[in-house]
LOVEX-731692 format. One record per residue (C-alpha): y, z, x; chain. Coordinates in Angstrom, 2 decimals. Last residue first. Example, Ala and Ser with C-alpha at 12.3 -4.5 7.8 and 13.67 -1.06 7.14 Angstrom:
BEGIN
((-1.06,7.14,13.67),A)
((-4.50,7.80,12.30),A)
# end
This chain:
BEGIN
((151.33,-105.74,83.71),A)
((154.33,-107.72,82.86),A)
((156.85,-105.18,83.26),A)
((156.05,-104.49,86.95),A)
((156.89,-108.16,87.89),A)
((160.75,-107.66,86.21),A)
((160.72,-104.22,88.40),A)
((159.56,-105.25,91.19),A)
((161.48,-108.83,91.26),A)
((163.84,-108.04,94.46),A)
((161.05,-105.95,96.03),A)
((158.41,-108.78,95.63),A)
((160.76,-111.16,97.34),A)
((161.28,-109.34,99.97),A)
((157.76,-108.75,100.60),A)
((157.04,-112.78,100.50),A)
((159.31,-113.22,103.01),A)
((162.74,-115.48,102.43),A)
((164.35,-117.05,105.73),A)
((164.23,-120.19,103.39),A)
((161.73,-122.63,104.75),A)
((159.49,-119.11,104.99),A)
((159.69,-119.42,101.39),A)
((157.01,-122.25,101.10),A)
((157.74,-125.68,99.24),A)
((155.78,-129.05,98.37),A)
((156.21,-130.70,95.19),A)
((154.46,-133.95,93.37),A)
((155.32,-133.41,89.71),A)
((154.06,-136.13,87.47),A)
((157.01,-138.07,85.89),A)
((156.62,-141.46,87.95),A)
((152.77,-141.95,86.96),A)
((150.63,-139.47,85.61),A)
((150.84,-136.19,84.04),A)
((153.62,-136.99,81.46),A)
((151.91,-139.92,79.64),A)
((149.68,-137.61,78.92),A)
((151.77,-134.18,77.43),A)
((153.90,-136.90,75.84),A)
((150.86,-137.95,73.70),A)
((150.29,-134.34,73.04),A)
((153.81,-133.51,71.72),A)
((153.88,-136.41,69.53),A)
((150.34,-135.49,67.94),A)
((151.17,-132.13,67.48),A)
((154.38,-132.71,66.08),A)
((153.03,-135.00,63.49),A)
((150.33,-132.62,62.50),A)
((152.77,-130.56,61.72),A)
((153.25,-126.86,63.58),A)
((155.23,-125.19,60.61),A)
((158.15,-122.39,62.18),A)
((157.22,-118.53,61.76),A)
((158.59,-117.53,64.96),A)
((155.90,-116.10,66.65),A)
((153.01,-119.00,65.24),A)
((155.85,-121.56,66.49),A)
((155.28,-120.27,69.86),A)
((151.63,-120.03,69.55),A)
((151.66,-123.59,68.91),A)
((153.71,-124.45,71.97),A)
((150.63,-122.84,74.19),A)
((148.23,-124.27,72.13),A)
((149.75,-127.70,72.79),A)
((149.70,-126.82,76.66),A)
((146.74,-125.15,77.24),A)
((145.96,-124.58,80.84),A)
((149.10,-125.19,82.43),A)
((151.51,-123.13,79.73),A)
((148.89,-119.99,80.07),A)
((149.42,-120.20,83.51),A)
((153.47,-120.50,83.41),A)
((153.14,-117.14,80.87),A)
((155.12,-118.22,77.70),A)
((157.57,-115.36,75.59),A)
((158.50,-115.57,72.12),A)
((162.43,-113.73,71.47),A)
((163.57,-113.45,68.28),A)
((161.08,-111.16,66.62),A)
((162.40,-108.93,69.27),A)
((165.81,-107.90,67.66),A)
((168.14,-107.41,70.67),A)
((169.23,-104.19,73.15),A)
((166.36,-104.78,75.32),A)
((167.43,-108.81,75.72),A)
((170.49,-107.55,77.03),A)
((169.11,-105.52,79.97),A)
((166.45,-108.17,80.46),A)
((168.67,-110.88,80.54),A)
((170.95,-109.10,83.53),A)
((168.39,-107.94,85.19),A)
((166.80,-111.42,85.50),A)
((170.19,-113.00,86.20),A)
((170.42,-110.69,89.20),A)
((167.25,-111.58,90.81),A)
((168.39,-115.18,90.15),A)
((171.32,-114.95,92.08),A)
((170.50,-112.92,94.77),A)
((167.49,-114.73,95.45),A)
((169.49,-117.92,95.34),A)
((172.07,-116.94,97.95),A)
((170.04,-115.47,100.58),A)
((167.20,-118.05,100.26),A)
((169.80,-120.87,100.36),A)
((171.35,-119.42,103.33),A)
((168.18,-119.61,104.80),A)
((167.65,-122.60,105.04),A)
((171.05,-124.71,104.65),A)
((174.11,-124.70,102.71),A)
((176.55,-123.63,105.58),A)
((176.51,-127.40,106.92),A)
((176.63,-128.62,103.42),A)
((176.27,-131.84,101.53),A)
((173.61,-133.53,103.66),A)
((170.50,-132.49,101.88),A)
((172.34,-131.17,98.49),A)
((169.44,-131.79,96.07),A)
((166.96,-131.33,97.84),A)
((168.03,-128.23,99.41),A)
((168.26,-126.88,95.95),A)
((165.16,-127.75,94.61),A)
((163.43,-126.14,97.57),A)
((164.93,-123.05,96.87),A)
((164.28,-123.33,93.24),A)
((160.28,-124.01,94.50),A)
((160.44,-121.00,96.65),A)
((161.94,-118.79,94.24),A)
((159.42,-119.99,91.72),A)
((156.55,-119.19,93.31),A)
((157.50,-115.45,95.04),A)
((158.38,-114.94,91.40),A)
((155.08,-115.55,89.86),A)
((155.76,-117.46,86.57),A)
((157.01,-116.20,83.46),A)
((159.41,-118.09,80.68),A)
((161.51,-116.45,78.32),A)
((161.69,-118.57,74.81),A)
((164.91,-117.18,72.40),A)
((165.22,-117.88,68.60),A)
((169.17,-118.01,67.92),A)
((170.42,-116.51,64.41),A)
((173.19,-114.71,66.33),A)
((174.20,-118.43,67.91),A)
((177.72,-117.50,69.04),A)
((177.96,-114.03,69.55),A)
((173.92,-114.59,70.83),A)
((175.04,-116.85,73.48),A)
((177.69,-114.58,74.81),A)
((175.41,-111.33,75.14),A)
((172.31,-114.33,76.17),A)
((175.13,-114.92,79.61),A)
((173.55,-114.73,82.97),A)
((169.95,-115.27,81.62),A)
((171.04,-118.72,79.76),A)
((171.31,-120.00,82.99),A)
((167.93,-121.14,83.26),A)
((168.33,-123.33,80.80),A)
((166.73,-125.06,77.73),A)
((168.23,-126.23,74.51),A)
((165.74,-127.04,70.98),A)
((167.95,-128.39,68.52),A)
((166.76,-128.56,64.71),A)
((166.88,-131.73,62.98),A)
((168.62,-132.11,59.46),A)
((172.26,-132.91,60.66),A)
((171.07,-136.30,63.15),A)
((173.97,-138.15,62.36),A)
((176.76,-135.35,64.06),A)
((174.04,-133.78,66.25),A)
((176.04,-134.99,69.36),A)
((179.58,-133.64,67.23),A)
((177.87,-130.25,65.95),A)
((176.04,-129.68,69.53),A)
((179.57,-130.32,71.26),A)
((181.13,-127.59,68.87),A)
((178.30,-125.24,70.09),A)
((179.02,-125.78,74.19),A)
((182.67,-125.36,73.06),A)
((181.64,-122.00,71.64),A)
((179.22,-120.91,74.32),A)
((182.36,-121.90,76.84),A)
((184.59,-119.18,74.76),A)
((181.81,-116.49,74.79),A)
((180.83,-117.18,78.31),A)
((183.10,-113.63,79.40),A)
((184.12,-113.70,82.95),A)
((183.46,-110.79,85.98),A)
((180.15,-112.10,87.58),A)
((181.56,-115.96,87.38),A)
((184.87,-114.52,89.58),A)
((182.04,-112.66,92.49),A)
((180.08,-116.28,92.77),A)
((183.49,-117.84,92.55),A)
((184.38,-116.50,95.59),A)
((180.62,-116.16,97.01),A)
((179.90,-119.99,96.98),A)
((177.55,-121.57,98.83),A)
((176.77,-125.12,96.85),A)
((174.85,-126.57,94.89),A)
((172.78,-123.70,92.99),A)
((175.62,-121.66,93.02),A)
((178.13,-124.60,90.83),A)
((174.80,-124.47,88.32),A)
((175.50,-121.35,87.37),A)
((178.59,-122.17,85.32),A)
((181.20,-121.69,83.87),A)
((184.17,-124.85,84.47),A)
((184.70,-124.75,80.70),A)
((183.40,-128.24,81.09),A)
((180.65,-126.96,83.19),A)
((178.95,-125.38,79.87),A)
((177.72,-128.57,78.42),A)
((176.71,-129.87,81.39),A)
((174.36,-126.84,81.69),A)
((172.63,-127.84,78.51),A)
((169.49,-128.89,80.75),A)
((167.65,-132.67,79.97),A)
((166.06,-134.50,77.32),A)
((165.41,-138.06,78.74),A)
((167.32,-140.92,78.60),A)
((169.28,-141.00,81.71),A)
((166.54,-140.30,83.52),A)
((165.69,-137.21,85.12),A)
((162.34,-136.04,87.27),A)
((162.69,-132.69,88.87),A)
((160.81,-132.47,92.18),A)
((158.97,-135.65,92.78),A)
((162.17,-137.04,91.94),A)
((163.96,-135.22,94.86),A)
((161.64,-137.03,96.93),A)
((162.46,-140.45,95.75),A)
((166.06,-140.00,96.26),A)
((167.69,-143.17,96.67),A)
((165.25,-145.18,94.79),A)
((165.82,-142.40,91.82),A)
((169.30,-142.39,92.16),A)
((169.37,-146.33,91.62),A)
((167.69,-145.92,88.64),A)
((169.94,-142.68,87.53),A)
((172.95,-144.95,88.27),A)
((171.80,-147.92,86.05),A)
((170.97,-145.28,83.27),A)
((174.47,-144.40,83.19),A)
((176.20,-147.95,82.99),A)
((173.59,-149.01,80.67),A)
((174.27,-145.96,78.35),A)
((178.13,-146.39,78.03),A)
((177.60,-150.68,77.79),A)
((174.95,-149.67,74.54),A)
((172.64,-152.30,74.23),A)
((169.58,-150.80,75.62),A)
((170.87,-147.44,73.77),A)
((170.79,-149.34,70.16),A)
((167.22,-148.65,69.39),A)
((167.47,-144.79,70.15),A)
((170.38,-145.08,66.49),A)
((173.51,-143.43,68.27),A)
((174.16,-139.63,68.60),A)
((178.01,-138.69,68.44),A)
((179.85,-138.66,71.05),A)
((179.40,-136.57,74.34),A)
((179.56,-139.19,77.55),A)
((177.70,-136.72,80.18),A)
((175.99,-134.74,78.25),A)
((175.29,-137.68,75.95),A)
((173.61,-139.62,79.08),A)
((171.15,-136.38,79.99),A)
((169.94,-136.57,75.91),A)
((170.58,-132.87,74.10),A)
((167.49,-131.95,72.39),A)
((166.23,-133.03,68.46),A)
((163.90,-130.97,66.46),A)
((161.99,-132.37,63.28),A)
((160.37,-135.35,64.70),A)
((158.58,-132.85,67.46),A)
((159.08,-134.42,71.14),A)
((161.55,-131.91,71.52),A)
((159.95,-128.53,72.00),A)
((157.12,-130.72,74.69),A)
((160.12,-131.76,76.73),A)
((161.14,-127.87,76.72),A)
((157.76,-126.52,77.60),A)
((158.01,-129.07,80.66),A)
((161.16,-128.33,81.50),A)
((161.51,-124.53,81.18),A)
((157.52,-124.32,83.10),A)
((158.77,-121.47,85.71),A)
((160.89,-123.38,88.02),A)
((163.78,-121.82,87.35),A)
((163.96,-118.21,86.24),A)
((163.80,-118.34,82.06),A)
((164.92,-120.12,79.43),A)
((164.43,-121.92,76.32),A)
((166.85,-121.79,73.51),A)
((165.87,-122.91,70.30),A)
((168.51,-123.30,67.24),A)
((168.29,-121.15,64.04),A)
((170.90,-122.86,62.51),A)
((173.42,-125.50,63.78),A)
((175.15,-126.25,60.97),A)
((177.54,-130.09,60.76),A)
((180.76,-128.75,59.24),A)
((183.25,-129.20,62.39),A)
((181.37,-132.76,62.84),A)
((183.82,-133.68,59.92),A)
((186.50,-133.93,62.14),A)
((184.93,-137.01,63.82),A)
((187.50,-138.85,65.73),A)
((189.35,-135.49,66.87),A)
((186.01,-134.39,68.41),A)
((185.36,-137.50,69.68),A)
((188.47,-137.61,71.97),A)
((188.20,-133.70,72.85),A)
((184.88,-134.20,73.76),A)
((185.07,-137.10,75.88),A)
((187.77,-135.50,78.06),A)
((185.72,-132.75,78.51),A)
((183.07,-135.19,79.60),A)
((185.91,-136.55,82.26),A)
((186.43,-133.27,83.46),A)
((182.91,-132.10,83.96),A)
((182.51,-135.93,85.93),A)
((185.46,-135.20,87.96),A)
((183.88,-131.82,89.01),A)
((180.48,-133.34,89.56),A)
((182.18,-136.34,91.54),A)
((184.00,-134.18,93.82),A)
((180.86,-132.27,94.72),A)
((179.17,-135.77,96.24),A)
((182.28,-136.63,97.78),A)
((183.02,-133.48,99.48),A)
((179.35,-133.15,100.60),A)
((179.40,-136.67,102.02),A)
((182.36,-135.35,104.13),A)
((180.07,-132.63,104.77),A)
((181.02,-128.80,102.65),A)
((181.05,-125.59,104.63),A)
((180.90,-124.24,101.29),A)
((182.87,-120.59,101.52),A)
((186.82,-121.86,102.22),A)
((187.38,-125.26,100.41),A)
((184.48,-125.08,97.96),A)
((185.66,-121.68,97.03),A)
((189.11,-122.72,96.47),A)
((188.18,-125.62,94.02),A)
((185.75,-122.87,92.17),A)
((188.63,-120.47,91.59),A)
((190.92,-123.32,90.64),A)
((188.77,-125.19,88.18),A)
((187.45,-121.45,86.87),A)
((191.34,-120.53,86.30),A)
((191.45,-123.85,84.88),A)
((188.88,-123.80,82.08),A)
((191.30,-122.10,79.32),A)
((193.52,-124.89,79.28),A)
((192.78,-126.15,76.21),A)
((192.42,-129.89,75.55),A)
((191.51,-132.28,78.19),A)
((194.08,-134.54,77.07),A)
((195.06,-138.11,78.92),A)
((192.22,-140.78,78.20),A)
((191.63,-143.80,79.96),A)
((188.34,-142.55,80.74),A)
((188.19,-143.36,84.40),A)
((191.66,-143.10,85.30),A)
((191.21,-140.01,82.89),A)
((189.11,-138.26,85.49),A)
((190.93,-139.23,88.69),A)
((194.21,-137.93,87.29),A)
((192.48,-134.26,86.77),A)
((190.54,-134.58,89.71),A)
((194.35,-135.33,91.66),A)
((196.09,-132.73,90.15),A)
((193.84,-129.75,90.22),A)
((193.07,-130.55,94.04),A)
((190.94,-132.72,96.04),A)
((186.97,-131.98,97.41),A)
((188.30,-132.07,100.82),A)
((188.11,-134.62,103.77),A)
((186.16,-137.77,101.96),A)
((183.10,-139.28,102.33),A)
((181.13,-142.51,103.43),A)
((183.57,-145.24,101.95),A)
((186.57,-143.71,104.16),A)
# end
């Protein structure tokens, strides 16, 4: 069957499917299996998943498994990554769709901070010279498939742009411990919806770490700037593991950005899911996200605030670099010149051409009102009056 397959697979089969492609045999720990197994059942029973569907989701999965792989390999060819610090990282997040990628992008066009590149969340190793990557076999492979994604999926690109070279989201990181948020934005999930509610991200926080010390492994001096959305669920377990962690919460109207993460989603999946559809989108992602909120704010009310800066979407669109400034003004970081003048030429090349945002969404799309909405978010919108 070239156009799909009839399930996702089992344990056995990913797990032989991932080092056929690596060529590798550990994976390390087994502490990510109960998720595997969870999540595996999940897509079985709740997703209602295509035949394209069970492709499409078998590749993430064997794709988290072969990155673990990675990991593990590196990590045992480069003990002395154990040493490299990680100190006073950035973390942006926020509810999707609020300005995390663009203020993100901006973070790590800086000299002095680095971000985790899409192709090294995939393949984690150590951080080659930039000038190399055009030569690199392991980058050319990966950047060929993001090409041909983006003539296959022109629309989604209009949505969220990626290239294989660009800064992206540290949930790749996370999905080798098989926790993630990311699993509910693809899929509908309730069974390991209700496991994820119940786990502790301490561990995966700590393998996402150990991957920043081995990507970071040449690059030592540079602080790393990591956005999103995610974070929310989880800044208890984040904060075990980066305490010294300075912490960016987006804000954008939440009738806005629930529309626009709904429409991200069905782009994304279009064809993957009979149950994944319209409004079951709305119901799922409303719930989600309204819950992350609580569940940030809760935490975040317990923390030191001089680590957390906080960026209104509108304030973000009119002044950018100001915008970024003001963030290093709360945290008591230097603005250079040179980061200003990288962060402003990416700012330009940004708003035109294949990277400029061209989006169209409404919540009605999703079964979602705007009053419903509103009620979900009262209390979040209520606190920034």
């Amino acid at each position: 069957m070239t156009n799909g397959r009839d399930s996702v697979g089992t344990v056995e089969d990913l797990h032989a499917s991932a080092s056929k492609i690596t060529g590798m045999d550990g994976f390390g720990g087994d502490e990510y299996l109960d998720g595997l197994k969870v999540l595996l059942e999940s897509l079985t029973e709740d997703a209602g998943l295509t035949p394209f569907g069970n492709k499409a989701q078998r590749a993430l999965l064997r794709g988290s498994l072969a990155a673990r792989q990675f990991s593990e390999a590196e990590w045992k060819r480069h003990p002395e990554h154990a040493g490299v610090p990680v100190e006073r990282p950035i973390f942006v997040t926020g509810l999707p769709r609020t300005g995390t990628t663009a203020l993100h992008r901006l973070l790590t066009a800086d000299p002095s901070h680095q971000g985790l590149d899409l192709w090294l969340a995939e393949v984690p190793q150590p951080r080659p010279p930039r000038e190399t990557w055009p030569d690199n076999p392991v980058f050319q492979a990966i950047d060929a498939g993001y090409r041909r994604h983006h003539v296959e999926n022109p629309e989604f690109m209009g949505v969220h742009y990626i290239s294989a070279d660009s800064v992206e989201e540290c949930w790749q990181l996370l999905r080798q411990s098989m926790l993630s948020i990311s699993f509910e934005c693809l899929a509908h999930l309730p069974a390991y919806s209700s496991w994820l509610a119940e786990q502790n991200w301490a561990d995966a926080y700590r393998r996402h770490r150990q991957n920043l010390q081995l990507i970071g492994l040449n690059d030592a001096g540079r602080r790393w700037v990591l956005k999103n959305p995610s974070h929310l669920f989880a800044l208890d377990a984040l904060l075990e593991v980066y305490p010294d962690a300075l912490i960016v919460q987006t804000h954008r109207a939440p009738r806005t950005a629930m529309a626009s993460m709904c429409s991200l989603a069905a782009h994304a999946t279009a064809g993957w899911s009979d149950v994944f559809t319209g409004p079951t989108i709305g119901h799922d992602q409303l719930g989600l996200w309204s819950r992350g909120l609580d569940l940030f704010r809760a935490e975040r009310a317990r923390r030191d605030p001089a680590q957390f800066a906080d960026v209104h979407y509108d304030d973000f669109v009119r002044d950018p670099i100001g915008t970024v400034e003001g963030v290093y003004g709360r945290f008591g970081l230097p603005f250079t010149a040179e980061a200003r003048t990288a962060m402003t030429r990416l700012h330009d090349e940004s708003s035109t051409g294949a990277a400029k945002p061209a989006h169209r969404y409404s919540l009605e799309d999703f079964g979602l009102t705007a009053a419903q909405v509103d009620d979900r978010f009262a209390d979040y919108t209520a606190s920034l009056r």
